[in-house]
Steps between C-alpha positions, in 0.01 A plus 500: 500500500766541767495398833758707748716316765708645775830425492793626697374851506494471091218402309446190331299499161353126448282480184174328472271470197181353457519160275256521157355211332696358282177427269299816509780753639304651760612478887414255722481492880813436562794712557864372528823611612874554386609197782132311415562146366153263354542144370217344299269825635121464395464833366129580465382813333146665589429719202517210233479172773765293400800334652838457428820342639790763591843529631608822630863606571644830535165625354554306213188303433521162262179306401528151538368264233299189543358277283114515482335150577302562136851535293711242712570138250538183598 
């Protein structure tokens, strides 16, 4: 999806796409663009109601891994 800009009497493309779940695959809620930056983003997805932590740059999406509290040694 493309959102259109104004610019100097030219038109300026920016791109936007929606982010999918990086565990099921389908979209979420939340849509991102090319100049969007997220840090340790919550990403929560309605269809199979789980959460995961993202980064997002350049609409380049990374899941973060943590270590569960059940796998974690002392």
């Amino acid at each position: 999806m493309e959102q259109v800009k104004q610019k100097e009497g030219g038109i300026l493309k920016i791109n936007q796409e929606w982010i999918c779940c990086p565990i099921c695959g389908s979209k979420t809620r939340i849509r991102v663009r090319e100049d969007t930056v997220l840090e340790n983003f919550p990403l929560y997805c309605p269809k199979c109601k789980l959460e995961s932590l993202i980064e997002v740059k350049k609409i380049k999406v990374k899941v973060i891994k943590e270590p569960d509290a059940k796998t974690q040694s002392r």
